[in-house]
C-alpha positions in Angstrom: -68.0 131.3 -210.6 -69.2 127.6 -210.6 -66.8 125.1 -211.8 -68.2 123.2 -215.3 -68.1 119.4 -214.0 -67.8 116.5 -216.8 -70.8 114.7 -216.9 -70.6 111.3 -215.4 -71.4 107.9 -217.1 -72.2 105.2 -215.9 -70.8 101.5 -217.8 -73.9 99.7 -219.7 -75.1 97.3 -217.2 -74.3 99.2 -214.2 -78.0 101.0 -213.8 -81.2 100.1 -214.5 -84.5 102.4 -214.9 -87.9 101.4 -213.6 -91.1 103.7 -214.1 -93.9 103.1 -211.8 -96.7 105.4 -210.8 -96.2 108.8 -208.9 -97.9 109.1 -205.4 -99.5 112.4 -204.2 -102.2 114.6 -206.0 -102.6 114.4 -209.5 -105.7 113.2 -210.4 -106.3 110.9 -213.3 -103.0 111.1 -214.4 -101.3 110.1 -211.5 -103.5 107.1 -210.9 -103.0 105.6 -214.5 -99.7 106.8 -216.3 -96.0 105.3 -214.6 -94.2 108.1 -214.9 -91.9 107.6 -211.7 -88.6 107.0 -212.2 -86.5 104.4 -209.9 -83.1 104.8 -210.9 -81.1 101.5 -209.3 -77.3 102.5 -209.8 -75.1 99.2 -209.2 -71.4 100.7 -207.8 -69.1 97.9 -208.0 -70.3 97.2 -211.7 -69.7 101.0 -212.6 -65.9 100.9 -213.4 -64.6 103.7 -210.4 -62.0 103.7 -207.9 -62.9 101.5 -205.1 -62.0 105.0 -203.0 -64.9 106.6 -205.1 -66.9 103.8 -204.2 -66.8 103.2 -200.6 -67.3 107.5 -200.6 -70.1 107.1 -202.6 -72.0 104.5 -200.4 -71.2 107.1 -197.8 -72.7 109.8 -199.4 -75.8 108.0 -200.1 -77.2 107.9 -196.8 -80.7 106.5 -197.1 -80.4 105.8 -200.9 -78.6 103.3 -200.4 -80.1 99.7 -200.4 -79.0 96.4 -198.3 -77.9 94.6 -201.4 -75.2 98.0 -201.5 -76.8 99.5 -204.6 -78.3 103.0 -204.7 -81.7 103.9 -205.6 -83.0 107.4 -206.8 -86.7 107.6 -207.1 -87.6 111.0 -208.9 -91.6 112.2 -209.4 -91.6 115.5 -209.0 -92.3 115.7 -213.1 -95.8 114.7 -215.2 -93.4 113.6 -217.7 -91.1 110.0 -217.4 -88.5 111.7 -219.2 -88.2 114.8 -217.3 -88.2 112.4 -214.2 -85.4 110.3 -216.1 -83.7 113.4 -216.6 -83.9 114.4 -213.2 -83.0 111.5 -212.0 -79.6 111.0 -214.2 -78.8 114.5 -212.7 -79.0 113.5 -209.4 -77.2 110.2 -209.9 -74.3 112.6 -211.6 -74.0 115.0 -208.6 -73.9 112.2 -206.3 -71.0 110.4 -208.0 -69.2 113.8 -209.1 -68.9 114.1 -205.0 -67.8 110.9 -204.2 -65.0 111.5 -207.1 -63.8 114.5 -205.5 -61.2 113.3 -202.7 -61.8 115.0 -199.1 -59.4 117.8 -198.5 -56.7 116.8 -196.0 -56.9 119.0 -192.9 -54.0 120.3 -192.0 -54.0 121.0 -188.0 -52.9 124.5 -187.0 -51.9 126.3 -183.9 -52.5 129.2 -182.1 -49.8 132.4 -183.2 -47.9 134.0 -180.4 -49.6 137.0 -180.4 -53.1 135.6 -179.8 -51.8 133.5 -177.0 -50.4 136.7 -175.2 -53.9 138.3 -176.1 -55.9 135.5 -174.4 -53.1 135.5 -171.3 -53.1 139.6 -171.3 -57.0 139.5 -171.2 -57.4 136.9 -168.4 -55.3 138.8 -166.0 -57.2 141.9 -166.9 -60.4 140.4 -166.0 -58.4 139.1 -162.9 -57.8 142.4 -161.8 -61.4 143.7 -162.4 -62.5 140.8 -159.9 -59.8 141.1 -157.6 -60.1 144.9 -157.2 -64.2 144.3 -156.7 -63.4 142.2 -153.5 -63.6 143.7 -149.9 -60.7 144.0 -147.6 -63.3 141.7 -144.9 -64.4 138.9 -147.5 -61.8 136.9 -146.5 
């Protein structure tokens, strides 16, 4: 069952939306209407945890910009809205990640029993060799 995460957002002032036209087939309507979205999300202005932060210019990968902000460019839609929706969405899943601390991994070791397993299976394999060898290989 999937977990119902709280929407995230963003502080006024710390995005901006900018509709410019789609690419690709389309026709008339993609060479007249803007109905691209580019999200530009601005981190440090957004009010989270500096830890959320640095994670979150981490997870961008190739969203993010030189300037450190993150752009999401949605135009899968015909719509601007359904782009802007799609776009919020993806913004959201993207910081909802970088909220959520990495699990510490706790280092384990082997039990006793599989180590005696391993050891027990080595020296029978051992054996199967040793016993394949000729009394005149030596």
């Amino acid at each position: 069952m999937t977990e119902l995460k709280p929407e995230f957002f963003p502080a006024p002032g710390s995005f901006e939306e900018k509709f410019v036209r789609s690419g690709g087939h389309g026709g008339q309507n993609v060479n007249k209407v803007s109905t691209a979205v580019q999200l530009r999300f601005f981190p440090r202005m957004s009010g989270l945890p500096p830890a959320a932060v640095e994670r979150l210019r981490q997870l961008a990968g190739s969203k993010l910009t030189v300037d450190g902000d993150i752009l999401i460019v949605a135009s899968e839609y015909r719509t601007q809205e359904q782009n802007r929706q799609a776009a919020r969405v993806r913004l959201n899943e993207l910081v909802q990640r970088a909220l959520r601390p990495p699990r510490r991994r706790r280092p384990t070791k082997p039990s006793y029993g599989s180590k005696q397993r391993r050891l027990e299976g080595k020296k029978r394999r051992s054996g199967v060799k040793q016993s394949r060898r000729g009394e005149d290989s030596f």
